[in-house]
C-alpha positions in Angstrom: -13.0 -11.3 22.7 -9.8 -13.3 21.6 -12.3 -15.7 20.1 -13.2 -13.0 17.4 -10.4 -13.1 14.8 -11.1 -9.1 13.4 -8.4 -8.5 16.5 -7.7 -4.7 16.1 -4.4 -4.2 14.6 -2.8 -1.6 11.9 -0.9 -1.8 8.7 2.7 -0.1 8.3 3.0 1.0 5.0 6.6 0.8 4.8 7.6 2.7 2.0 8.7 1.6 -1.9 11.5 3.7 -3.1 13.1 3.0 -6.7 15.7 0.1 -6.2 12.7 -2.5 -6.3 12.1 -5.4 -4.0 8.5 -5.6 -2.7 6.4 -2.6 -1.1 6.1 -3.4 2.3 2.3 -3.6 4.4 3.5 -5.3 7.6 0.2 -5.8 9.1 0.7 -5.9 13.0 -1.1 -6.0 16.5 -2.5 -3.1 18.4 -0.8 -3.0 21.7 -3.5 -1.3 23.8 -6.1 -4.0 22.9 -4.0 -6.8 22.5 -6.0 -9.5 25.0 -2.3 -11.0 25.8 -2.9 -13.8 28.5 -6.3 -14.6 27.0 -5.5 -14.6 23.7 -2.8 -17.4 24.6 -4.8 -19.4 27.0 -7.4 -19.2 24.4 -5.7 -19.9 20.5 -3.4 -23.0 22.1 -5.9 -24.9 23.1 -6.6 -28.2 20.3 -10.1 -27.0 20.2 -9.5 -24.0 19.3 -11.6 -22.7 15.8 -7.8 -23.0 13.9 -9.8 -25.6 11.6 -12.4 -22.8 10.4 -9.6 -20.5 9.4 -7.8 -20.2 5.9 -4.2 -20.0 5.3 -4.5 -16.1 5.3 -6.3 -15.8 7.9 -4.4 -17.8 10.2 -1.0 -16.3 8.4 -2.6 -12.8 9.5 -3.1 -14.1 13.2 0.4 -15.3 13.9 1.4 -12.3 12.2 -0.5 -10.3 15.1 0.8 -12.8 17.4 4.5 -12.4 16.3 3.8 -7.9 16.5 1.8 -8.1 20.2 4.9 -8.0 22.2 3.6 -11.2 24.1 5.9 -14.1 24.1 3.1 -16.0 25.2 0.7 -15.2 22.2 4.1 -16.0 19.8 4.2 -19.4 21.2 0.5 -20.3 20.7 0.3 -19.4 17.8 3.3 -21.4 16.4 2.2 -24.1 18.2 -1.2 -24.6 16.5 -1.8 -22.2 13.7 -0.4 -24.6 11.1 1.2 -22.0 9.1 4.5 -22.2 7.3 6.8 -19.4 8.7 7.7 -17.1 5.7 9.5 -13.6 6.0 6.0 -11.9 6.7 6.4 -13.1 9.9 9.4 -11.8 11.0 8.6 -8.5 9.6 5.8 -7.9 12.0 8.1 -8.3 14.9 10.5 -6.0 13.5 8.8 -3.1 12.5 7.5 -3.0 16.0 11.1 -3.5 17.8 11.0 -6.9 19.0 13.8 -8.1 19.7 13.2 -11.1 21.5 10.7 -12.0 19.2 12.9 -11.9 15.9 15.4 -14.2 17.8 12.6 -16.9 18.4 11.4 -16.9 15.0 14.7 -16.9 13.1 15.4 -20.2 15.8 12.0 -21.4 14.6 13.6 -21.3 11.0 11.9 -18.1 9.7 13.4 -16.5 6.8 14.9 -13.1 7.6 14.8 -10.3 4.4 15.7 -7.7 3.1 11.8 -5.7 3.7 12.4 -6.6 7.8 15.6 -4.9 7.9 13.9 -1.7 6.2 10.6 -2.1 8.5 12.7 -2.1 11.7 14.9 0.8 9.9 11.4 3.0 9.4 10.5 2.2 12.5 13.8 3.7 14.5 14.5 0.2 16.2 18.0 0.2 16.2 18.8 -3.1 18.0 17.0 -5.1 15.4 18.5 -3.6 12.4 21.5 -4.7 13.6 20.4 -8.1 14.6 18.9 -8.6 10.8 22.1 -7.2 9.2 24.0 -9.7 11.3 21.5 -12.3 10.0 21.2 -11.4 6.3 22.9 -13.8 3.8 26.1 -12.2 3.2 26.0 -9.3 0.6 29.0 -8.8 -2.0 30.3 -5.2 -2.6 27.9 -3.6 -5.2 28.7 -1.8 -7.9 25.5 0.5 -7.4 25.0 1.4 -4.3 21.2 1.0 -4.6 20.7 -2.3 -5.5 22.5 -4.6 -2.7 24.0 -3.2 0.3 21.8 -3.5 3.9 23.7 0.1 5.0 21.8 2.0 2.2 18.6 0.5 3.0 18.9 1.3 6.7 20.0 4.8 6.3 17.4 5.7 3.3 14.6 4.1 5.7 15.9 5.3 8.9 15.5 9.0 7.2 12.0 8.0 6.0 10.9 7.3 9.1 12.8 10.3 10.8 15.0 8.2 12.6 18.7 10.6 13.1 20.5 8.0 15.5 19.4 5.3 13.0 20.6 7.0 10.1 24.0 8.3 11.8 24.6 4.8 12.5 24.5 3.8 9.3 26.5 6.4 7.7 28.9 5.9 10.5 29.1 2.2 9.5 29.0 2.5 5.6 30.1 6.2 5.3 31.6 5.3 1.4 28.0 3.8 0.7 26.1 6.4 2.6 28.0 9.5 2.5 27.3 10.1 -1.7 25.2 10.5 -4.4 22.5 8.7 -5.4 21.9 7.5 -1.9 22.3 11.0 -0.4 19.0 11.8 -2.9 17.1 8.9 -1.4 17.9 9.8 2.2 16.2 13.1 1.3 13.4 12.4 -0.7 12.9 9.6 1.6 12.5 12.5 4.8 10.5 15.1 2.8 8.1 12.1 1.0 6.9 11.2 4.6 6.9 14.3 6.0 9.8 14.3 8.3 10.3 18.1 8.1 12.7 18.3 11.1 15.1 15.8 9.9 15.2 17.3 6.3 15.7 20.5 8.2 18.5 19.4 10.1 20.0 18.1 7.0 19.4 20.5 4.7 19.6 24.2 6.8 22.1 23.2 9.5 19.5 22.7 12.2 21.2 21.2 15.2 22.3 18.2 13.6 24.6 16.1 15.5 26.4 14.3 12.7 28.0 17.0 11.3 30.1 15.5 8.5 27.5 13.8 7.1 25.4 16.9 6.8 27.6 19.1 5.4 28.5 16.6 2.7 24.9 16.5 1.8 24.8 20.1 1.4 27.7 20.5 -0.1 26.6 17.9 -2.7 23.0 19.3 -2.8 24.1 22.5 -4.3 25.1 21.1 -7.5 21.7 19.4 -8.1 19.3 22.1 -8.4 17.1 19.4 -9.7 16.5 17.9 -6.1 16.0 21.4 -4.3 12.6 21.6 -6.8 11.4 17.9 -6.4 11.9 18.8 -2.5 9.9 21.5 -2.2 7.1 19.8 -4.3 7.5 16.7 -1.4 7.6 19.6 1.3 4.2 21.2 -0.2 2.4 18.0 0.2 4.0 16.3 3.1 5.7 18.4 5.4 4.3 21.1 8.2 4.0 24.6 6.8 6.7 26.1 8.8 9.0 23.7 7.3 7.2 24.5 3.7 8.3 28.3 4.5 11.7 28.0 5.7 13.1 25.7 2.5 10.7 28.1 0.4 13.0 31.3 1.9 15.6 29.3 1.4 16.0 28.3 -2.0 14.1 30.5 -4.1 15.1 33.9 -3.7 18.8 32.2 -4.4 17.6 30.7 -7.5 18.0 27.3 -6.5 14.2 25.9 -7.5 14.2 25.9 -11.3 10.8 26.7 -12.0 10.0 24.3 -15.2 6.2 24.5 -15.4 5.2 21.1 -13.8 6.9 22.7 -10.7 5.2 25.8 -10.3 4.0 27.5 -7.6 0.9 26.5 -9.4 1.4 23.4 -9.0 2.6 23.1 -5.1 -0.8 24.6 -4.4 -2.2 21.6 -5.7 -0.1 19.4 -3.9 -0.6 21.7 -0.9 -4.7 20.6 -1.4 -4.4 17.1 -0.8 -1.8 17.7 2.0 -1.9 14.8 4.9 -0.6 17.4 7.6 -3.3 19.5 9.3 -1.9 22.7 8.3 -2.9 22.1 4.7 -4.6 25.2 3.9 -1.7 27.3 5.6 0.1 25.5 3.4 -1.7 26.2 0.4 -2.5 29.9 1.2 0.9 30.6 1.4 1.6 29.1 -1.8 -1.0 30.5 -3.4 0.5 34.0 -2.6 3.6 33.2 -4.9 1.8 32.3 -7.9 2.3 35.1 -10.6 -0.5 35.0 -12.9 2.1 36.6 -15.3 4.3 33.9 -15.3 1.8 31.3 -16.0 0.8 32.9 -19.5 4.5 34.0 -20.6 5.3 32.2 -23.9 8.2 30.8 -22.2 8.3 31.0 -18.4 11.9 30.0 -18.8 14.8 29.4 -21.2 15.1 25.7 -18.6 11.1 25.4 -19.3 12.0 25.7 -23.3 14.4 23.1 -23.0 12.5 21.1 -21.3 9.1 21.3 -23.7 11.9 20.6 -26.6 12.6 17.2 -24.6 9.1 16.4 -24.3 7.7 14.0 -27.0 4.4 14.7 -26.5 3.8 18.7 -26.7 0.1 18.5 -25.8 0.3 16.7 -22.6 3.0 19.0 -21.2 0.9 21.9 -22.6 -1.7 20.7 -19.6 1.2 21.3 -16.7 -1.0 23.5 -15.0 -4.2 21.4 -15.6 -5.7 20.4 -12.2 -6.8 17.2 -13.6 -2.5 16.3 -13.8 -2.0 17.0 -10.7 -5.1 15.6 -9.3 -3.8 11.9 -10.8 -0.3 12.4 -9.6 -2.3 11.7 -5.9 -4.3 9.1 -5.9 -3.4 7.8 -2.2 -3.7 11.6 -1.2 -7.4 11.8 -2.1 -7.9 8.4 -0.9 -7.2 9.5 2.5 -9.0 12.9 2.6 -12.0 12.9 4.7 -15.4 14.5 4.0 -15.5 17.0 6.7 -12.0 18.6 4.8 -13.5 17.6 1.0 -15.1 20.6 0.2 -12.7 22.6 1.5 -10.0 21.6 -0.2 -12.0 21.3 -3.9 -12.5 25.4 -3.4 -8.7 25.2 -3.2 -8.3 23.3 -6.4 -11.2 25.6 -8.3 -9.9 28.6 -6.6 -6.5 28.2 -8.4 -8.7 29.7 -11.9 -8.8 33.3 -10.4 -4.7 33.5 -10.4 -4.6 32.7 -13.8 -4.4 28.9 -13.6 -5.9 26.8 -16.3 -8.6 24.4 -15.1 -10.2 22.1 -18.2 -13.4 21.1 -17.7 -12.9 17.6 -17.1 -10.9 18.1 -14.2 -13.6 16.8 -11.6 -14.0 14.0 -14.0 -10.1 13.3 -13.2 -10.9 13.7 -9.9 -13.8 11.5 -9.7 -11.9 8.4 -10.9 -9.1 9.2 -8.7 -11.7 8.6 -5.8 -12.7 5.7 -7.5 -9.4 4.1 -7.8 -8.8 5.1 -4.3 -11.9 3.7 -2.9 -12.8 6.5 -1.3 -16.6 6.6 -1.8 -17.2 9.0 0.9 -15.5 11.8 -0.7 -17.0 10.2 -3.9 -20.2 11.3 -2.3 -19.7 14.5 -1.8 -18.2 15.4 -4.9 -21.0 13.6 -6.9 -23.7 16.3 -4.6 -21.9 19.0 -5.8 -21.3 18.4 -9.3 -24.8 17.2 -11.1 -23.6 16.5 -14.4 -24.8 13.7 -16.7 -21.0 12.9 -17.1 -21.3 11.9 -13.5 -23.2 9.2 -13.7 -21.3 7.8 -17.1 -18.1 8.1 -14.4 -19.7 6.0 -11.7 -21.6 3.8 -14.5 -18.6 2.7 -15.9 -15.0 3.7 -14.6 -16.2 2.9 -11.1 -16.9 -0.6 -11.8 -13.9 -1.1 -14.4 -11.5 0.4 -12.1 -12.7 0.9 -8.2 -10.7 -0.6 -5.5 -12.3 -4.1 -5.1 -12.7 -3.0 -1.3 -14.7 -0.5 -2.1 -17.5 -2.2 -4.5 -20.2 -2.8 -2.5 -20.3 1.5 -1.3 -19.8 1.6 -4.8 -23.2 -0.8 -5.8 -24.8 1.5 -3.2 -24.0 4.4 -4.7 -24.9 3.3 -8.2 -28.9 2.1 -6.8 -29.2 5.6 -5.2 -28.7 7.4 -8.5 -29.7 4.8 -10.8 -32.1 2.8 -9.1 -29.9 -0.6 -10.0 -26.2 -1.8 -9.3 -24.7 -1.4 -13.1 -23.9 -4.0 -15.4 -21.0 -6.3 -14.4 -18.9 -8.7 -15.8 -17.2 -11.9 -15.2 -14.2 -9.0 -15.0 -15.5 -8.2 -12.0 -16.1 -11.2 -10.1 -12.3 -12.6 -10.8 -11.5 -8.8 -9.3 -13.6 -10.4 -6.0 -11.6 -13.5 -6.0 -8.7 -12.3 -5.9 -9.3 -9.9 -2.8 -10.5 -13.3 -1.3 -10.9 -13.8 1.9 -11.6 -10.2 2.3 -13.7 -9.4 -0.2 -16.3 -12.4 0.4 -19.2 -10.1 0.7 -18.6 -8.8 -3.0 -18.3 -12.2 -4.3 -21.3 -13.5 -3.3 -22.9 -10.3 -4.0 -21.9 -10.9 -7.8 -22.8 -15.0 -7.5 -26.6 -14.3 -6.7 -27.3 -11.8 -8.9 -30.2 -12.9 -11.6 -29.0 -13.8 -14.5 -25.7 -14.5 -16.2 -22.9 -11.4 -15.8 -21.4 -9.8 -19.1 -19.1 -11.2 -21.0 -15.2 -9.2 -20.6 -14.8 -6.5 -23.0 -12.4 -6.9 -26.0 -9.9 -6.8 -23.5 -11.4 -8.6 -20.8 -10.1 -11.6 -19.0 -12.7 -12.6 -16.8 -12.6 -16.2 -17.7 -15.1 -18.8 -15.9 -17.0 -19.0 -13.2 -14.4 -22.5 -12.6 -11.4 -20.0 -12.7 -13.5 -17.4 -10.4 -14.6 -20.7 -7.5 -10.8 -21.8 -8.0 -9.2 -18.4 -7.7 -11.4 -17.5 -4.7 -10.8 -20.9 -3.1 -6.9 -20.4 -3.4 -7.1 -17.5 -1.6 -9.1 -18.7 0.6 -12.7 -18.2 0.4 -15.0 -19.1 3.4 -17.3 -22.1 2.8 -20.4 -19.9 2.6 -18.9 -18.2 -0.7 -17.5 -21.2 -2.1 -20.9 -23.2 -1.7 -23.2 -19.9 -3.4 -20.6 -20.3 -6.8 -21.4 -24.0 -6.7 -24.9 -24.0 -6.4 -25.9 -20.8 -7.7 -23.1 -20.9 -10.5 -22.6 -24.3 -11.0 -18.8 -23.8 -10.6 -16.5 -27.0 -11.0 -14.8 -27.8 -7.3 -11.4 -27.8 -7.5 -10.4 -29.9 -4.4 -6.4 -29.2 -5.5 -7.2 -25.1 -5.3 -9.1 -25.2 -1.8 -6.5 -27.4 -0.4 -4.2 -24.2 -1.5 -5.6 -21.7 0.5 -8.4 -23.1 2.5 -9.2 -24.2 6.0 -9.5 -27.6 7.4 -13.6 -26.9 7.2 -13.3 -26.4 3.7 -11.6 -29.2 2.8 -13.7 -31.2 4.1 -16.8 -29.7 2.9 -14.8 -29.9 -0.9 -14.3 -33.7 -0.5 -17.6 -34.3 1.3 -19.2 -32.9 -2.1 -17.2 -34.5 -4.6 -17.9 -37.8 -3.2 -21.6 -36.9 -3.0 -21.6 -36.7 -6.3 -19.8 -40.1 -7.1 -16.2 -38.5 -7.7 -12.8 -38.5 -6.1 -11.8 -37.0 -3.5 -8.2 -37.2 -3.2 -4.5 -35.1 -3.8 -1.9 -36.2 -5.8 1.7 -36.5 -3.6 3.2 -33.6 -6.0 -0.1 -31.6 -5.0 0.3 -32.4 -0.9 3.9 -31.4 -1.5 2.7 -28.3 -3.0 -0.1 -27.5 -0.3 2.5 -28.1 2.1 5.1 -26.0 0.7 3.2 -23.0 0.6 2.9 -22.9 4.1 -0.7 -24.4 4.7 1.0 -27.0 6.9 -2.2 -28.0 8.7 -4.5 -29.2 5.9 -1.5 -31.4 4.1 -1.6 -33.1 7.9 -5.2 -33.5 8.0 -5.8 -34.5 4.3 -3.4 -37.6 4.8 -5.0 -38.5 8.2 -8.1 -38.2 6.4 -7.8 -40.7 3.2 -7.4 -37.5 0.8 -3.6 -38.6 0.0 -3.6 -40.6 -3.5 -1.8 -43.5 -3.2 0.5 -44.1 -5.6 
């Protein structure tokens, strides 16, 4: 089994909040079926199928190897996968606490950033957050809390993770950085957003919280923000477990702390409450639904702060829709993308039901929803919504914003789709295939899909930039393609080979098969030194080696 590189492993999703840097997906080993002794006796040996693999896919395995908790499997894997070490790799071991393991690979000369010290913050690993803020490149004092100092991050990601100890410690370490403002906000909206309802509770309601300072200076500075006690109970509706939902509910609103501007209506938290993560959804949403007041919805003004804010708002028509399902349907499209088919007829009666307390549904609200699923790639859900709702409009929907705006992942459920209620795949374009390319190595099957298909694809729209089937073969090959795919756009396509883009991205095997079939046909085969460097320096260590071994180095 530790032959088979589809090792079983998960993705963190470490959260993106508004200071920037990159949204973390540290993709890491699952420790139940990690094959641990075998996996090292295996990958270290020089026969080993390393050659076959492309830079991602060999990036991805020392990634696993790095996450598995097996200092064994680390080794191996340094030792043969020919991969650059980049701050990926540290990442893995710290979102899943290993120490050990961070130590070895900052030795090893791995970068350590900014998104490790927030993984191992999320995660609750205490040890390694200090070990990275002890590692970091020395930070100046901002001016902005948000922008530069390690505390913030590690006490707005400790609270996202629900992760009290974590997020005491930081406060206790920073308390001038933590213990204010705009990082108080975060902290919360960080809690509520992924659904850490007993943390937000201890913050927010006294709940047995043991850092008592700190909590009472968020309180005491949440009660002049009436703002953030809204925007939390629309995060509590959607992420949080209904009793949670009902205490901040009892809370705040009979005091008059949730200003009810009409994009945060009760109205409104029903629909978030629909696409709900937590398995209490629909006590979520039934209990919500009980507050909306039918009345309020059709006053002129709900509120003098709701006059104020339509007078702000540029466009009057599309705040006029607050109450439109379709708005809040877009608002979630990783919500729908999760929702299973068992639950996805459920909660559509929850979004249609919303019309009998006086809500306003436009018609083309399922055509909102629809593309959400698209976008999502959720083509199960897709499914059943498309059984329920025969319309003409839904094949126009699948016809043409599936195609134009689906998840790439999700294309070939998508083709299937389109043959089962139009007998054929659609029309694509050279759009499309680029899309493939650059979901390479993953989205192979697509590709090659789109590359044997009779006839020549469309030409972009006015807006397209599809480009060539060259840019599609050398896009695909730097991200590494598998041979299979790259030899259908040659011979089916008649794509140029760009020996420069497979040595990019590619694997040993490919390289060779490029070369092989350039001097087949009578041409060179060979990298310029600024183009090794360049194949070198982005980490794909092991076909620079074996292209100068091999007589691909240009001499000068």
């Amino acid at each position: 089994m530790c032959t088979d590189v589809q090792l079983t492993s998960r993705t963190y999703r470490v959260p993106r909040f508004d200071w920037g840097s990159r949204c973390g997906e540290v993709t890491v080993a699952c420790q139940e079926t990690w094959p641990g002794d075998a996996f090292a006796a295996y990958w270290r040996q020089p026969e080993a199928p390393w050659r076959t693999l492309s830079l991602a896919r060999r990036h991805r395995m020392l990634c696993l190897a790095a996450s598995s908790h097996h200092a064994a499997s680390l080794e191996a894997a340094l030792a043969r996968s020919g991969v650059g070490l980049d701050a990926a790799v540290l990442e893995a071991a710290a979102v899943v606490g290993d120490l050990a393991a961070c130590k070895r690979l900052k030795a090893q000369g791995c970068p350590v950033s900014r998104l490790s010290l927030r993984a191992a913050a999320f995660s609750g690993h205490q040890a390694v957050v200090e070990y990275i803020m002890a590692n970091l490149d020395p930070v100046k004092e901002p001016e902005n809390w948000r922008w530069d100092h390690p505390c913030t991050d590690a006490a707005v990601y400790a609270a996202a993770g629900g992760h009290a100890a974590v997020l005491e410690w930081a406060a206790a370490r920073r308390r001038g950085g933590v213990v204010k403002g705009d990082c108080f906000a975060a902290c919360l909206m960080a809690a509520a957003h992924n659904g850490r309802g007993e943390l937000l509770e201890r913050l927010l309601l006294q709940r047995g919280w043991g850092g008592g300072r700190l909590a009472r200076a968020m309180r005491a500075w949440l009660r002049k923000r009436d703002t953030y006690c809204t925007s939390l109970l629309e995060l509590a509706a959607q992420h949080c477990p209904a009793a949670t939902l009902r205490r901040l509910h009892a809370h705040w609103v009979p005091r008059g702390r949730v200003d009810w501007v009409s994009r945060f209506s009760p109205a409104w938290l029903v629909a978030r409450a629909a696409v709900s993560p937590t398995p209490d959804w629909e006590e979520k949403a039934a209990f919500l639904l009980g507050q909306v007041d039918p009345g309020a919805l059709t006053a002129p003004a709900a509120s003098t702060r709701e006059a104020q804010y339509r007078e702000m708002t540029e466009d009057q028509e599309a705040e006029d829709k607050s109450y439109d399902i379709g708005v809040a349907v877009e608002q979630d499209v990783a919500g729908w993308g999760a929702v299973t088919v068992p639950e996805f007829a459920a909660r559509l009666g929850c979004l249609a039901g919303l019309a009998a307390h006086g809500v306003t549904i436009r018609a083309n609200w399922r055509r909102e929803l629809a593309e959400v699923l698209i976008r999502a790639g959720n083509v199960a859900a897709l499914r059943e919504l498309l059984s329920i709702w025969d319309s003409w409009v839904a094949d126009s929907i699948l016809q043409h914003s599936a195609l134009q705006r689906g998840a790439v992942a999700s294309y070939m459920a998508l083709f299937e789709l389109l043959r089962e209620r139009r007998g054929h795949p659609g029309r694509f374009t050279m759009e499309h295939a680029m899309a493939a390319a650059q979901h390479s190595p993953y989205s192979g099957p697509c590709l090659r899909y789109l590359a044997e298909l009779e006839g020549e694809l469309l030409e972009p729209g006015m807006h397209g930039t599809g480009g060539t089937w060259d840019g599609v073969f050398a896009e695909a090959a730097r991200r590494g393609a598998d041979v299979a795919v790259l030899r259908v756009l040659r011979e089916r396509r008649g794509a140029a080979l760009d020996l420069e883009a497979v040595a990019a991205g590619g694997s040993v095997e490919a390289v060779e098969w490029a070369a092989g079939e350039l001097r087949a046909a009578g041409q060179a085969a060979t990298l310029t030194p600024d183009q090794l460097v360049a194949v070198a320096t982005g980490g794909n260590l092991i076909v620079a080696d074996w292209a100068v071994k091999h007589g691909l180095a240009q001499q000068a």
